[in-house]
C-alpha positions as CSV (number, residue, x, y, z in Angstrom):
1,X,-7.6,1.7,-59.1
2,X,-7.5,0.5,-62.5
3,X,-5.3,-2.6,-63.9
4,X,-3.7,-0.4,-65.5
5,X,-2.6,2.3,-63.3
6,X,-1.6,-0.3,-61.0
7,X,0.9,-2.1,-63.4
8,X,1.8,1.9,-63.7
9,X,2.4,2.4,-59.9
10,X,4.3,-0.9,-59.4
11,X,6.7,-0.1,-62.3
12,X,7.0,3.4,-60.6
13,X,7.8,2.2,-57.6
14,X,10.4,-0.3,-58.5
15,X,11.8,2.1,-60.9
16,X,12.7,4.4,-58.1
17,X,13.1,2.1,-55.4
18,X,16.0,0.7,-57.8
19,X,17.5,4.3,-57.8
20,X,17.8,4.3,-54.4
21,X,19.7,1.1,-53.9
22,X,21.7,1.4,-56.9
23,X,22.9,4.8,-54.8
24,X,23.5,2.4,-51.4
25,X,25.6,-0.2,-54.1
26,X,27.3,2.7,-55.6
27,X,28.5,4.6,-51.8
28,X,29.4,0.9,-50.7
29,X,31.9,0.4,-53.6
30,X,33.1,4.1,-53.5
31,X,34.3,3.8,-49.8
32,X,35.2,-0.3,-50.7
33,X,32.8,-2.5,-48.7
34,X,31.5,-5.2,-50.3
35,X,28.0,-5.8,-51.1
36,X,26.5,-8.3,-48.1
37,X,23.4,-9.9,-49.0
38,X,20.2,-9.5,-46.3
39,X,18.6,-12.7,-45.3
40,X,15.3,-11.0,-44.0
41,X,14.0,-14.2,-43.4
42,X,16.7,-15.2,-41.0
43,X,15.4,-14.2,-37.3
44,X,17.9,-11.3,-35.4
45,X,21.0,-12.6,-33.1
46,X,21.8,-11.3,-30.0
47,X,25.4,-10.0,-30.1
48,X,27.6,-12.5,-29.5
49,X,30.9,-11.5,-27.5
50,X,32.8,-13.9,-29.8
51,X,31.5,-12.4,-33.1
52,X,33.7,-10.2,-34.8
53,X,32.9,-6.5,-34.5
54,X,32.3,-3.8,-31.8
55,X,29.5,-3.7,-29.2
56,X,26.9,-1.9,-29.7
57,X,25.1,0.6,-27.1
58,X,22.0,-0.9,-26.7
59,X,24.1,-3.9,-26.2
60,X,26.6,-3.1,-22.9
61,X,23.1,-1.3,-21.5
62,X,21.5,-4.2,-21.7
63,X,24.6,-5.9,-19.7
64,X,24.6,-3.4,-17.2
65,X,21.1,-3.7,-16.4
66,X,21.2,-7.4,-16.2
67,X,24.0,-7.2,-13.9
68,X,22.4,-4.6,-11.9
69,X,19.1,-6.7,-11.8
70,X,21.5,-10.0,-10.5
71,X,23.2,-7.5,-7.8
72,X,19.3,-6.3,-6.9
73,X,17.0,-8.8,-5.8
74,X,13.4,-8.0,-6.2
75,X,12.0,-8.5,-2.7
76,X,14.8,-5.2,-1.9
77,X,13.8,-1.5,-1.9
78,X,16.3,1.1,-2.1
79,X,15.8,3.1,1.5
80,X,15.0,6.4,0.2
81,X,12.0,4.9,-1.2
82,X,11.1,2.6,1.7
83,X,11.2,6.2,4.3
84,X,9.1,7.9,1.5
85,X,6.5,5.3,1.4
86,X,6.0,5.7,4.8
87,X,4.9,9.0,4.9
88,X,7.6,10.5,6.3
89,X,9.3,12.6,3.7
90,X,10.1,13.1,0.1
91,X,13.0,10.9,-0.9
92,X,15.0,14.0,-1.8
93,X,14.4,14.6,2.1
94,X,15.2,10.8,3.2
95,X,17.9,11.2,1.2
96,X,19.1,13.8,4.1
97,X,18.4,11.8,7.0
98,X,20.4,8.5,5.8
99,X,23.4,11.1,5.4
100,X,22.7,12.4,8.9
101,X,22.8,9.0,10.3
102,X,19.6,9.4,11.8
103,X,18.2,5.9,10.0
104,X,19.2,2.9,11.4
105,X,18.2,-0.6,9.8
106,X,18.7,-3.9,12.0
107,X,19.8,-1.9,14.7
108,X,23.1,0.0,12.5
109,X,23.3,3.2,11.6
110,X,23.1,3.3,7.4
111,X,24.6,6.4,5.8
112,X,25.2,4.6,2.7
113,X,23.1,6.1,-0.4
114,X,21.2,3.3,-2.3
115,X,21.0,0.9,0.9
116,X,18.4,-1.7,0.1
117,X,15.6,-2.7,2.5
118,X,14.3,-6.3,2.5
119,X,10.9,-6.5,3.6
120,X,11.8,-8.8,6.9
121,X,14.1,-5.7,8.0
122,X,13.5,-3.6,10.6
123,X,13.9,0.2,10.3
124,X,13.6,2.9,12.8
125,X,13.8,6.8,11.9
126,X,13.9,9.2,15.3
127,X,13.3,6.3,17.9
128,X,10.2,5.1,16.1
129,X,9.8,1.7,14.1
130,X,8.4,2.6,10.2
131,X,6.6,0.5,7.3
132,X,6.9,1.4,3.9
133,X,2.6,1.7,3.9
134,X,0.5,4.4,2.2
135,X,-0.3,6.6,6.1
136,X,-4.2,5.6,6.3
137,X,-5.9,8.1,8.6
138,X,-9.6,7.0,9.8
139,X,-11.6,8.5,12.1
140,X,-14.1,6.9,14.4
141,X,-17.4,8.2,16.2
142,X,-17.0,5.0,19.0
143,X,-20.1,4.1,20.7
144,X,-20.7,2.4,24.2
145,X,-19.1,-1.3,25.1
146,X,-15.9,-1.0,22.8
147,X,-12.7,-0.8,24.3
148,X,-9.5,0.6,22.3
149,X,-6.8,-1.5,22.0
150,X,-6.4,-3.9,18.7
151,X,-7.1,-7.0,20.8
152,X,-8.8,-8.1,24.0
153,X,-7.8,-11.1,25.9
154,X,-11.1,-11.5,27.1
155,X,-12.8,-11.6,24.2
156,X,-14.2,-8.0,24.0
157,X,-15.7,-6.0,21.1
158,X,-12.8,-3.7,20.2
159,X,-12.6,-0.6,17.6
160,X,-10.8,-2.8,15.4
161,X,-14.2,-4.5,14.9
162,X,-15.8,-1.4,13.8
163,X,-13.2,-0.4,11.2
164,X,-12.4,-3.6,9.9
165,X,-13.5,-2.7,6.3
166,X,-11.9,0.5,6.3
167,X,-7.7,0.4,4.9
168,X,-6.1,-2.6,3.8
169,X,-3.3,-1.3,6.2
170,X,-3.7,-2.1,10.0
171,X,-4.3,0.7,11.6
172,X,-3.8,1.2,15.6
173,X,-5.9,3.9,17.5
174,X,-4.1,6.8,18.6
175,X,-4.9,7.1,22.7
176,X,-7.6,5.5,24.3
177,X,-11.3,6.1,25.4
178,X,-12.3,3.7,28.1
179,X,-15.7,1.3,27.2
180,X,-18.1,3.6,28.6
181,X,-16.7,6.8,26.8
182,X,-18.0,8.3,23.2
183,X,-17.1,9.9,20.7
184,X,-14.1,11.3,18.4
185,X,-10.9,8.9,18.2
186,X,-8.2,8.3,15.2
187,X,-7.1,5.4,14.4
188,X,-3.8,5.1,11.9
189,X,-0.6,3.7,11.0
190,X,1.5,6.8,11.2
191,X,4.0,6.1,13.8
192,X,5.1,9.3,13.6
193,X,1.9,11.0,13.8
194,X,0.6,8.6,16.6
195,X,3.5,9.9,18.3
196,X,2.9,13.2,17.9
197,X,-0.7,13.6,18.8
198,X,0.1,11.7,22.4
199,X,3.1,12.7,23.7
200,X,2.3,14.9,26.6
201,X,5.0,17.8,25.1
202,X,2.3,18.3,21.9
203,X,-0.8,19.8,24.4
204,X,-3.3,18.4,21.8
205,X,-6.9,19.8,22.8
206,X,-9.9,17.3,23.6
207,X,-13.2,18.8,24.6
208,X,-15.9,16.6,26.4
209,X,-19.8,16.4,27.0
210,X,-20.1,15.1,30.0
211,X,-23.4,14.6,31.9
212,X,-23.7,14.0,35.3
213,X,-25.7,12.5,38.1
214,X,-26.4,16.0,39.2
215,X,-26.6,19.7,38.7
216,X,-22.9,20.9,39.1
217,X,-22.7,23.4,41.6
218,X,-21.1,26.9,40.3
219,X,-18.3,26.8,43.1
220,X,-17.6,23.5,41.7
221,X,-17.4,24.8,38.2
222,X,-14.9,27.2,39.3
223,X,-12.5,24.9,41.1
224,X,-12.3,22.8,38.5
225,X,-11.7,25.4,36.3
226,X,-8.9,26.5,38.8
227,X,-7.7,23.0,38.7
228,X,-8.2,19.8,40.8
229,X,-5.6,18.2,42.5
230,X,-5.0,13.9,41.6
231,X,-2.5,11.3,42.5
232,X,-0.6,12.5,39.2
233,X,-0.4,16.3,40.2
234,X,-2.9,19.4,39.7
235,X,-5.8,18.5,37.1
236,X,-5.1,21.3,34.7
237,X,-7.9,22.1,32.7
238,X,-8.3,24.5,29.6
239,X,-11.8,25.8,30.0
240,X,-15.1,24.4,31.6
241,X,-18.6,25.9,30.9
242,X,-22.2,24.6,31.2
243,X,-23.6,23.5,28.0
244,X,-26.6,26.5,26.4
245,X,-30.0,25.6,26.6
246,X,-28.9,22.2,28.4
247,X,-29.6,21.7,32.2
248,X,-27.3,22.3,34.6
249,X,-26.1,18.5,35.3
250,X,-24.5,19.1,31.2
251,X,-21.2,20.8,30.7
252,X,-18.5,21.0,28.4
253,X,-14.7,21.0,29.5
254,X,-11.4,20.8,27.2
255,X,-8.3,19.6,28.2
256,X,-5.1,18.6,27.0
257,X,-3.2,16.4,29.8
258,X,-3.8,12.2,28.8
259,X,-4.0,11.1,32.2
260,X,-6.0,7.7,32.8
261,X,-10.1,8.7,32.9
262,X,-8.8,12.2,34.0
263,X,-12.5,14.0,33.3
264,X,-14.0,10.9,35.5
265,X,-11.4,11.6,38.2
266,X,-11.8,15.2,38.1
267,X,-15.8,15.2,38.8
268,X,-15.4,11.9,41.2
269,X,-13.1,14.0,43.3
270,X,-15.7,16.5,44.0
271,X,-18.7,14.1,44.5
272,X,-20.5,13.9,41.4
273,X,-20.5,10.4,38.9
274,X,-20.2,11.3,35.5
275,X,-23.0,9.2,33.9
276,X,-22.0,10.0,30.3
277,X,-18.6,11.3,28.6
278,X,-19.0,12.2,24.8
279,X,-15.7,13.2,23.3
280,X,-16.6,15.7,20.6
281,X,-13.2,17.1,19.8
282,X,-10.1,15.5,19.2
283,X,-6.9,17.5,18.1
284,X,-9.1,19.7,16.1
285,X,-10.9,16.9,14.4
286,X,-14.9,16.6,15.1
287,X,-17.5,14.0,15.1
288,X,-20.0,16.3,12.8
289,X,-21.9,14.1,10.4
290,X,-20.5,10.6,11.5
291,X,-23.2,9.0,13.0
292,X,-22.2,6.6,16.2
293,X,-20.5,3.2,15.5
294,X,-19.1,4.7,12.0
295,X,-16.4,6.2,10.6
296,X,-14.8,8.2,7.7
297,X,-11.3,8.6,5.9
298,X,-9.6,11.7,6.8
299,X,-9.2,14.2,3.7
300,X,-6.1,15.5,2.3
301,X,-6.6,19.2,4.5
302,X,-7.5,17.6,7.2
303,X,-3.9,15.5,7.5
304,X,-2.0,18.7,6.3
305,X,-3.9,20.2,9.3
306,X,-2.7,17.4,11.7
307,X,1.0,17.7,10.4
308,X,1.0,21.3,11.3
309,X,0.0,21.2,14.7
């Protein structure tokens, strides 16, 4: 641009820029407010309840707000939330069960839409304690010598050992496999779920490889499969079969009561030591492509599955 069609463009532009406030002068004297000169330089003020003038909007929001912020500490979360973030529900859907008075907090039932949560509180939905944790569903392929509890007084290696790396949630496993047992087990922080897959009303199917100290005689086979009687009642079992192109001593069973070392029990009341118990199935979940000693996060179907069942 030229010196001379910038002097041009200048002159244009104050020209009309004068047009437009002489227009803003002329509508301020018409409807007789007088001209009030604008001291850019002079940083903005906060309304002040003392000035002259009315509040504005943004104002009495901003008043609102800070008075809701005072009434709502930080460390709080509105209960809705705190259900939801446990996996539970939607918080449409907690919404529901605080109204139903089926969410208690402290030990009180709380109906009361908006309740806030502190993080020391304790909160139980349908018997069962809940965090407000992302559910974290890991699934295990346990090898030989680890027990299944989260601790050991005497020191043993545990399954928490194994999936130490694996959610920054604890997780607890759900049932047990004794030390010398294989195979398959979930480990979680779903309450609910825990609940669910071990309470003896839900039948949830295992299926074992068990290998024994000897061939298993067919009239054996069938009594088992006819049921065995233990201190706890008849040993019901599902289905019982020798294992295809594996000798005789091999079979597969499936099961759904949780008694203590039932498959054990079962075999040991007939005369034969099981040498080796592989769970392979648990609640349709599968050890395929998890080698021993290692585990894997449970996908999104796979939980929808569970949640079905």
């Amino acid at each position: 641009m030229s010196e001379f069609e910038a002097k041009s463009y200048e002159k244009t532009f104050n020209k009309t820029a004068g047009k437009r406030i002489g227009k803003s002068f002329d509508t301020a004297k018409k409807f007789g407010k007088s001209e009030k000169k604008i001291d850019y330089k002079k940083p903005f003020k906060a309304f002040d309840k003392n000035d002259e003038g009315e509040r504005t909007r943004s104002f009495v929001q901003k008043r609102r707000f800070d008075k809701l912020a005072k009434e709502t500490p930080k460390e709080t979360t509105r209960l809705n939330k705190y259900i939801a973030n446990s996996g539970i529900c939607s918080r449409r859907e907690a919404d529901e069960l605080i109204t139903q008075g089926l969410v208690q907090v402290n030990g009180e039932v709380i109906t009361e839409m908006g309740h806030q949560v502190h993080k020391t509180d304790k909160v139980i939905f349908d018997g069962q304690g809940i965090t407000p944790e992302k559910p974290v569903y890991v699934l295990l392929n346990k090898p030989k010598g680890y027990i299944s509890t989260t601790k050991d007084e005497k020191a043993r290696k545990t399954v928490m050992d194994l999936v130490a790396n694996a959610s920054p949630y604890r997780v607890f496993p759900v049932g047990r496999l004794d030390r010398s047992t294989t195979g398959v087990i979930l480990l979680t922080n779903d309450g609910l779920m825990t609940k669910k897959l071990t309470h003896p009303s839900f039948t949830m199917k295992k299926i074992y490889h068990v290998t024994l100290d000897r061939k298993l005689d067919r009239a054996d086979l069938n009594a088992i499969a006819e049921g065995v009687r233990l201190e706890e009642g008849i040993a019901e079992v599902d289905s019982i079969s020798y294992i295809e192109g594996k000798p005789k001593n091999e079979v597969g069973i499936e099961i759904h009561i949780g008694w203590n070392r039932v498959v054990r029990r079962i075999f040991q009341r007939l005369g034969y030591e099981v040498e080796l118990l592989d769970r392979v199935m648990f609640a349709g979940l599968t050890k395929k492509n998890i080698k021993r000693g290692h585990w894997r996060i449970l996908t999104d179907l796979e939980v929808n599955n569970l949640k079905m069942l």
